[in-house]
N, C-alpha and C positions, 0 to 999 in steps of 0.2 A: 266417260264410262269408268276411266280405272281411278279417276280423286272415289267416284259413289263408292267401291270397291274399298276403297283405301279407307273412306269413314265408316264403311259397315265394320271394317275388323279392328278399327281404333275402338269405336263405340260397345263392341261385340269383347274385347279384351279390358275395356273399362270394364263392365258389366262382370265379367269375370273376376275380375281385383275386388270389387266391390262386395259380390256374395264371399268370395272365403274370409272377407272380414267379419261376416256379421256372427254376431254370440248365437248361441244356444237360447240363452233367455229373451229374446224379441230384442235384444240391441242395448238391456238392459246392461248389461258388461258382467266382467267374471265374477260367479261366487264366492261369497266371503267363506270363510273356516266353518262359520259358523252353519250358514246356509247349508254348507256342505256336510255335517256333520246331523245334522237334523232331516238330511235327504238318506242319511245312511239310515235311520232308525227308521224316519216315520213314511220314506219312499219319497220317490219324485211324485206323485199324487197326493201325498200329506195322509198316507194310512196307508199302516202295513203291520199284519200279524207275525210273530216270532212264536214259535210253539216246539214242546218237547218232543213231541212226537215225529216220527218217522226219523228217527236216529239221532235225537236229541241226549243230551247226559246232564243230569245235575250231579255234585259230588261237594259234600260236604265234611271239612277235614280232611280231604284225601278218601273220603268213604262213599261207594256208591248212595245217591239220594235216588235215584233215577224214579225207583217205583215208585216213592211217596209223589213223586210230580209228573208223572205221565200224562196228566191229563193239562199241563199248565200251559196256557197262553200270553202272550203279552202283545197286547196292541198300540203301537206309538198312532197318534195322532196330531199334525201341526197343520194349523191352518192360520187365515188373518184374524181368526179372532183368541188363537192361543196356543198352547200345548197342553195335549191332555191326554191320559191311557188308558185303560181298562185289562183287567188282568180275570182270568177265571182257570181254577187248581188250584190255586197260590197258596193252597190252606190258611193258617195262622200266620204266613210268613207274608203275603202282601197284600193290600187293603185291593178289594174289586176295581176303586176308578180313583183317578186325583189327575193332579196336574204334573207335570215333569219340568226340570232346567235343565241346560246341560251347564256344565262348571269345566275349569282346568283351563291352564293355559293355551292347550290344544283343543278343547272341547271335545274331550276324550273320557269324558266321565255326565254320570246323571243323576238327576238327583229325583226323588219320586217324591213327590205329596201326600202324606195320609199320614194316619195313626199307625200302622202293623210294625213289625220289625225292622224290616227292610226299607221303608218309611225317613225320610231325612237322616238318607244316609248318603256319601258318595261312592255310586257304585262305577267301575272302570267298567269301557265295554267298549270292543273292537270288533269289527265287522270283516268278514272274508265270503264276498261273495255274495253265500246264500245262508252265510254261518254267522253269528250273532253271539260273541261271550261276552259274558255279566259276571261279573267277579265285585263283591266284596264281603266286609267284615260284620258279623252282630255279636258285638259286645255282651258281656253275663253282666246284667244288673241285678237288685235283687228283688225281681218279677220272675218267680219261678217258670214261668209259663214263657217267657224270654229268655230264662235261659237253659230251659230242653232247645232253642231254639235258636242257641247261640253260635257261634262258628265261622270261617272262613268258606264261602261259597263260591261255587261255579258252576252257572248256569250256561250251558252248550246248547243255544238252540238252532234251529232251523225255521228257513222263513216258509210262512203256510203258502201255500198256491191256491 
């Protein structure tokens, strides 16, 4: 009676060694940088909205933008078959939908797809939480309409519930 004893809690403390090995991802093993950095944007489901509202700031030059972009969203999307966003407010400054990369040695930066301004550019973006900054540059070339719309950016958003 006390060997049964003895192999239920050898068996019963395997079993225990066992589960606190196992990953998060089904056994797959740890996240790359990369993985990780694309679970901050597009969520562990692969879609997640960022939006101005509910105490979001854009600010460009050091100058309130806020009101011109109240109404702005931005949706990361990653899935197996790609990366892709969708944006609505963006005015002239971001095309409605395209693809995204992330770039940088940390995969700390991203790059958006389309024609608008903000458009193959590298934008830096760090994540706190439920907080989401977008910071980059738009150049004045000589597209007058690019460059009312030129400047040093930052977008403060918040992620939508």
């Amino acid at each position: 009676m006390k060997n049964r004893f003895k192999y239920i809690g050898v068996f019963f403390f395997a079993g225990l060694v066992l589960l606190s090995c196992k990953d998060d991802d089904n056994g797959i093993g740890p996240k790359t940088a990369e993985q990780l950095a694309t679970e901050s944007l597009a969520g562990p489901d692969g879609s997640q909205t960022w939006t101005v509202a509910n105490g979001g700031t854009v600010t460009k030059d050091g100058s309130s933008e806020t009101a011109n972009y109240a109404n702005f969203e931005l949706r990361f999307i990653a899935n197996n078959t790609g990366r892709s966003y969708t944006t609505s407010g963006g005015g002239m400054l971001f095309d409605a939908s395209g693809n995204w990369n992330l770039e940088g040695d940390n995969f700390d930066k991203i790059i958006l797809a389309g024609n608008q301004p903000a458009a193959n550019k590298e934008i830096s973006f760090t994540r706190n939480q439920d907080n989401l900054r977008l910071e980059f540059t738009i150049s004045a070339p000589e597209n007058s309409r690019v460059m009312a719309l030129a400047g040093y950016y930052i977008f403060d958003l918040k992620l939508k519930q």
